[in-house]
C-alpha positions as CSV (number, residue, x, y, z in Angstrom):
1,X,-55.8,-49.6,6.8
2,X,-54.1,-46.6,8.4
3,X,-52.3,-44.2,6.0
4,X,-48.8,-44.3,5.6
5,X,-47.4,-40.3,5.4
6,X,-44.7,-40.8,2.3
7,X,-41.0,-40.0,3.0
8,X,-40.7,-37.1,1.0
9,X,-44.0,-35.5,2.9
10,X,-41.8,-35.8,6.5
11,X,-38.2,-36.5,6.0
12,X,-36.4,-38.3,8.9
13,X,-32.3,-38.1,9.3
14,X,-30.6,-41.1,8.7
15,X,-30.4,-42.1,12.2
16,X,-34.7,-42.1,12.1
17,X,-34.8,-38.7,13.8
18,X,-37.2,-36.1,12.8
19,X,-35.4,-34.1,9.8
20,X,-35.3,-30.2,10.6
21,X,-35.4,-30.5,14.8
22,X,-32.8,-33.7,14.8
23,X,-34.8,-35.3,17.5
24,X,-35.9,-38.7,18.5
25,X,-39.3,-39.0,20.4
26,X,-37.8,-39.4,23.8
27,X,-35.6,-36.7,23.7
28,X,-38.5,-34.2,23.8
29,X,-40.6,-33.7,27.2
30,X,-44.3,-32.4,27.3
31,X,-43.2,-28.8,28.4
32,X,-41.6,-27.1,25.9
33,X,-40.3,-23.5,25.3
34,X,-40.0,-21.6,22.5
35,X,-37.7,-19.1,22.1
36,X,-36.7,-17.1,18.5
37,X,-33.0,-16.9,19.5
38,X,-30.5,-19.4,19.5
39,X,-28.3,-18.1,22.7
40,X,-31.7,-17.8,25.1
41,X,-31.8,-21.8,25.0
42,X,-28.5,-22.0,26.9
43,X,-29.8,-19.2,29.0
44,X,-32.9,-21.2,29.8
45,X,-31.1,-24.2,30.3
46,X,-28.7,-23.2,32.9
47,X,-31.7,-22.4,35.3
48,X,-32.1,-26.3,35.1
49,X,-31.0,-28.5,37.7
50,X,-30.0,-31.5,35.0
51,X,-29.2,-31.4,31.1
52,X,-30.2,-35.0,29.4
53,X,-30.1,-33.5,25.7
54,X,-28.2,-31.2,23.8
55,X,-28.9,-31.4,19.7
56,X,-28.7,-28.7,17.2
57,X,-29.3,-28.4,13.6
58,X,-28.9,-25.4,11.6
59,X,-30.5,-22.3,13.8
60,X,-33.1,-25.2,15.5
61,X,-31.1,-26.1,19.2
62,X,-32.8,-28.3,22.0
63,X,-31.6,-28.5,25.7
64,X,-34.0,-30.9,27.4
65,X,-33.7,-31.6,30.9
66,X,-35.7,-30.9,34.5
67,X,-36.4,-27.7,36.3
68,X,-37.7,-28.4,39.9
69,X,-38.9,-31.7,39.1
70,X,-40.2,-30.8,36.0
71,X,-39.0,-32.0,32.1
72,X,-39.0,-29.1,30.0
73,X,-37.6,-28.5,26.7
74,X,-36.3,-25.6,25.0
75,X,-36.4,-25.4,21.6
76,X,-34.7,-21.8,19.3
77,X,-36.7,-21.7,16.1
78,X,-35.4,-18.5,14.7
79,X,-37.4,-15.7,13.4
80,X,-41.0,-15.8,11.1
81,X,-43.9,-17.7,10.7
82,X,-42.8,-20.2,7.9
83,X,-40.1,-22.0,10.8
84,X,-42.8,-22.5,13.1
85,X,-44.8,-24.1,10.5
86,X,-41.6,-26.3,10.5
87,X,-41.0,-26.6,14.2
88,X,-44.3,-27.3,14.9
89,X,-45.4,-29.8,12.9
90,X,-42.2,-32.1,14.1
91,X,-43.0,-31.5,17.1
92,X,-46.2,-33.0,16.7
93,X,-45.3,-35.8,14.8
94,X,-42.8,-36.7,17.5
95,X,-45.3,-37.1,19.8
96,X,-48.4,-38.3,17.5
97,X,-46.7,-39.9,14.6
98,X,-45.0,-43.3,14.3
99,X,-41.9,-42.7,12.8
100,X,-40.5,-46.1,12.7
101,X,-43.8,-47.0,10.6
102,X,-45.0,-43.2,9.5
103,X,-48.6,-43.6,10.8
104,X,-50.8,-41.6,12.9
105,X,-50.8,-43.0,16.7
106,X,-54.3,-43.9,17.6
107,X,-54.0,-42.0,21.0
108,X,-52.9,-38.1,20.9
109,X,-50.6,-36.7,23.0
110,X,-50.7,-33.0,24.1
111,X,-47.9,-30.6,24.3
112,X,-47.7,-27.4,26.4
113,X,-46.2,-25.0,23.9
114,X,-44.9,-21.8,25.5
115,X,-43.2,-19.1,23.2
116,X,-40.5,-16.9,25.1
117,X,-40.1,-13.3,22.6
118,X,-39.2,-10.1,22.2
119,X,-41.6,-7.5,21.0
120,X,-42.8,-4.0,20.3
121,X,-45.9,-2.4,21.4
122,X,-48.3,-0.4,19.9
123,X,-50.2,1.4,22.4
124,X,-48.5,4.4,24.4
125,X,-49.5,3.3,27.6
126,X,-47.7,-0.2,27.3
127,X,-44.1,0.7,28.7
128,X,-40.6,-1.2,27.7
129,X,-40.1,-3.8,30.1
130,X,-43.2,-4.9,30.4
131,X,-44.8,-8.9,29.9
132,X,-47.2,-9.4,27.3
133,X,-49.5,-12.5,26.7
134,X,-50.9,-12.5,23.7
135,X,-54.6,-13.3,24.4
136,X,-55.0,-13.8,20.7
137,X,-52.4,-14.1,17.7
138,X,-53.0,-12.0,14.5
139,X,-51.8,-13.2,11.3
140,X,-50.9,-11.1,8.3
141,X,-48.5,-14.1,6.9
142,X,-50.6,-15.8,5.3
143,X,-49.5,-19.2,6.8
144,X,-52.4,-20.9,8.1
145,X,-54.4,-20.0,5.2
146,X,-52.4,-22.7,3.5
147,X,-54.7,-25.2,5.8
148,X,-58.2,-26.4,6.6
149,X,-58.7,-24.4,10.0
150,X,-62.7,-25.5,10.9
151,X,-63.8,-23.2,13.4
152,X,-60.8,-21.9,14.5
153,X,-60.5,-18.4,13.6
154,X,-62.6,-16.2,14.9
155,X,-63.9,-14.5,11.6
156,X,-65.7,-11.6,13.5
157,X,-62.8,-10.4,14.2
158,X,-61.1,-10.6,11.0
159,X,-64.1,-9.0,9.2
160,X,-64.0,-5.9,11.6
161,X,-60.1,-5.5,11.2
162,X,-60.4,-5.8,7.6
163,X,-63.2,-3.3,7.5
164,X,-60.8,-1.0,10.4
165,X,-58.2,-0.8,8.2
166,X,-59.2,-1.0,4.7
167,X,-57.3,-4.5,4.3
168,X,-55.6,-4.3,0.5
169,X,-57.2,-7.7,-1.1
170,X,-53.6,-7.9,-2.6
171,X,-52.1,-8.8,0.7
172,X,-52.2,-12.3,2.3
173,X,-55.7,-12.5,4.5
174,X,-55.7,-12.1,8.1
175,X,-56.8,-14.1,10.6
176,X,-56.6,-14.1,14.2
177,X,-56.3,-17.4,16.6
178,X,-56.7,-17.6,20.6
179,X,-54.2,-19.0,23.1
180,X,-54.7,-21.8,25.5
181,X,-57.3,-20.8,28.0
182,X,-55.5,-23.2,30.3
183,X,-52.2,-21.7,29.9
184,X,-52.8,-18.0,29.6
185,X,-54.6,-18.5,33.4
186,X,-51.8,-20.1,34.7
187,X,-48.9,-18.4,33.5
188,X,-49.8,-15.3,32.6
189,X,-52.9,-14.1,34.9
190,X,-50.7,-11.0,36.5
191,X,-49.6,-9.7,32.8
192,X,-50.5,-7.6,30.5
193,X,-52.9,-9.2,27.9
194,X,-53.9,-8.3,24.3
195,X,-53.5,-9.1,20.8
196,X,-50.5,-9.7,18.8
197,X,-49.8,-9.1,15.5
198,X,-47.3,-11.9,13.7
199,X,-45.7,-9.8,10.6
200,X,-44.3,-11.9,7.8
201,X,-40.7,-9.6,7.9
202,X,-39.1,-6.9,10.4
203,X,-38.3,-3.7,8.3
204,X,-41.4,-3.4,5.4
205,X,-44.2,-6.2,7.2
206,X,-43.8,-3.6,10.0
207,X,-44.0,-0.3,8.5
208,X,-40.1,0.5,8.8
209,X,-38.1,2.5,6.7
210,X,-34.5,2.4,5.6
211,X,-34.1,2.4,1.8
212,X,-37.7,1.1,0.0
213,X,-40.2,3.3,1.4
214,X,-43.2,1.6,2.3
215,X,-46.8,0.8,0.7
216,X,-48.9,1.3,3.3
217,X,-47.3,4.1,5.3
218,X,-51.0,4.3,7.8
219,X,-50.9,0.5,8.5
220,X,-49.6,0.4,11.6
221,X,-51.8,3.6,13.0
222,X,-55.0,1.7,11.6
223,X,-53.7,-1.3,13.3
224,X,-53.0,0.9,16.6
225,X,-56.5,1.9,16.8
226,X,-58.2,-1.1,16.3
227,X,-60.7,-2.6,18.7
228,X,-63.7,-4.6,18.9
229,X,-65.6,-6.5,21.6
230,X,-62.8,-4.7,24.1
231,X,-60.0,-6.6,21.9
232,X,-57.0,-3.7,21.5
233,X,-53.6,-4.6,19.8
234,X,-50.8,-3.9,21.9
235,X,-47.6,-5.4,19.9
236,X,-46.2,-6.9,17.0
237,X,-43.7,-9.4,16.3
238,X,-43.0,-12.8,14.0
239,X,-44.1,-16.0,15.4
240,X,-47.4,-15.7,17.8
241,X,-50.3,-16.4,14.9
242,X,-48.8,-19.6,13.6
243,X,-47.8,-21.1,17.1
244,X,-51.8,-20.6,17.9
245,X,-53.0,-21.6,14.6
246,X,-51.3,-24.9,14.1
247,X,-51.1,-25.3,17.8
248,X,-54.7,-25.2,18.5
249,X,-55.2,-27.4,14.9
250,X,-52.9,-30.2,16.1
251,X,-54.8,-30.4,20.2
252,X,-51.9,-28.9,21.8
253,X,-51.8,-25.8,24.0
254,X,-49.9,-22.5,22.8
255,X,-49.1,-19.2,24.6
256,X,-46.9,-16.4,23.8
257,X,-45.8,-14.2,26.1
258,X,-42.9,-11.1,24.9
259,X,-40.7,-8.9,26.8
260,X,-41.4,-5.4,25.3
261,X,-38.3,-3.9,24.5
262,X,-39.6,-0.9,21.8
263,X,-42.9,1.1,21.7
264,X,-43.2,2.1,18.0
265,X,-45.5,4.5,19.3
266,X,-43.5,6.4,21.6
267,X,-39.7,5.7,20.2
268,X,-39.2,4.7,23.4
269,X,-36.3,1.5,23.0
270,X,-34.8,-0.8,26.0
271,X,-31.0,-0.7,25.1
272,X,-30.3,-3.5,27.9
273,X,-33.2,-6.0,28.7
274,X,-30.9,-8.8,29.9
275,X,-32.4,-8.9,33.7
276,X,-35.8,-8.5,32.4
277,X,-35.8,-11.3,30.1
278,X,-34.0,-13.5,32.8
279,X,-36.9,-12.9,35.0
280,X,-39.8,-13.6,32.5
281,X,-37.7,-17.0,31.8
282,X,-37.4,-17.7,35.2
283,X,-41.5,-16.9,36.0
284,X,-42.4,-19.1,32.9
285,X,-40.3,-21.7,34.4
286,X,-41.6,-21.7,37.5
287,X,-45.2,-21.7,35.9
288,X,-45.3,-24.0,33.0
């Protein structure tokens, strides 16, 4: 007999939409975008031809609709790890769960998952303005170590970065997860590639400043000269390690790709990235 998931384990609205995202299964197309900010939905959307959906729910808005013949969603999940563990999991269950009877489909259905951010970089050479894909998304949240991963993270390269940088047992465990082969070859072939590190905050996760001073004031120039197997870090941001870690877990196919608009290495900070942004939404568009 097939396992019925308990109510209190994936709440619905009253209206039998999924609880956080406020969407019914057909509101949601296999194409979605990600994006961390609520206003670059609306920006997205106007590039469509037609609107079909517009929900919200707290900081979590959808616009669904078609783009040159295609059904794309776009989907704001605001900033950090622990709201992607939200977004994505009801966005699988939308597509693989039964709602009406809260059991697992027998067929799975695959969704294109394609995160839209901003980002710094870490590595002089990588100027603001430019698109990177994240080849690889590096945890230190500690998010997916909350699940059974298999084979998924490549532990060679967590052992060598925790052996790089001296990794304080006391923090949450690293671990790095790949993007969708598919994916990364077809939208992203002419960018910039790398890894990505997803920190669990903006100011101390990211060795910044203002009032506390920091506990690992070297981190990020470990983390800067990292490499093994001709893997280099070139930016951090919030979201990339959890989108491939439970996006890889649940058969779907992630890929993050960030406008840089800071180089902690250099200082060097895009005051007005509008155009830029426009134009990675538009090539991701035209791609997905």
């Amino acid at each position: 007999m097939t396992k019925q998931i308990p109510a209190s384990e994936l709440p619905l609205q009253n209206d039998g939409a999924i609880y956080h995202l406020n969407l019914h299964p057909e509101e949601l197309a296999d194409n979605v975008i990600l994006v961390g900010d609520p206003g670059r939905v609306s920006m997205l959307s106007a590039m469509f031809d037609t609107v079909e959906v517009r929900k919200q729910n707290r900081e979590l808005i959808t616009h669904t609709g078609t783009y040159k013949g295609k059904r794309i969603s776009v989907i704001s999940t605001g900033m950090g790890t622990d709201n992607i563990d939200i977004v994505l999991t009801e966005l699988d269950a939308l597509v693989n769960i039964d709602l009406a009877t809260r059991t697992v489909k027998e067929s799975h259905h695959t969704l294109n998952l394609v995160r839209i951010g901003t980002s710094g970089a870490l590595r002089p050479e990588i100027e603001c303005g430019t698109f990177v894909a994240s080849e690889y998304g590096l945890g230190i949240d500690g998010v997916l170590r909350f699940y059974e991963t298999g084979n998924l993270i490549r532990e060679d390269l967590v052992e060598a970065f925790v052996r790089h940088t001296g990794w304080d047992s006391t923090l949450p465990y690293p671990y790095f997860t790949p993007a969708s082969p598919e994916l990364l070859a077809r939208i992203a072939h002419d960018m910039t590639k790398g890894v990505t590190v997803s920190a669990p905050g903006f100011f101390g996760p990211q060795g910044r400043e203002v009032r506390i001073r920091v506990k690992y004031p070297e981190l990020n120039k470990k983390i800067e000269s990292f490499e093994y197997q001709g893997n280099v870090i070139t930016n951090m941001e919030m979201e990339c390690s959890a989108l491939y870690g439970l996006g890889n877990i649940l058969g779907h196919h992630p890929l993050t790709i960030c406008l840089i608009i800071a180089n902690r290495v250099t200082g060097q900070f895009l005051d007005s990235y509008h155009d830029r942004m426009e134009m990675l939404c538009r090539t991701v568009l035209d791609r997905i």
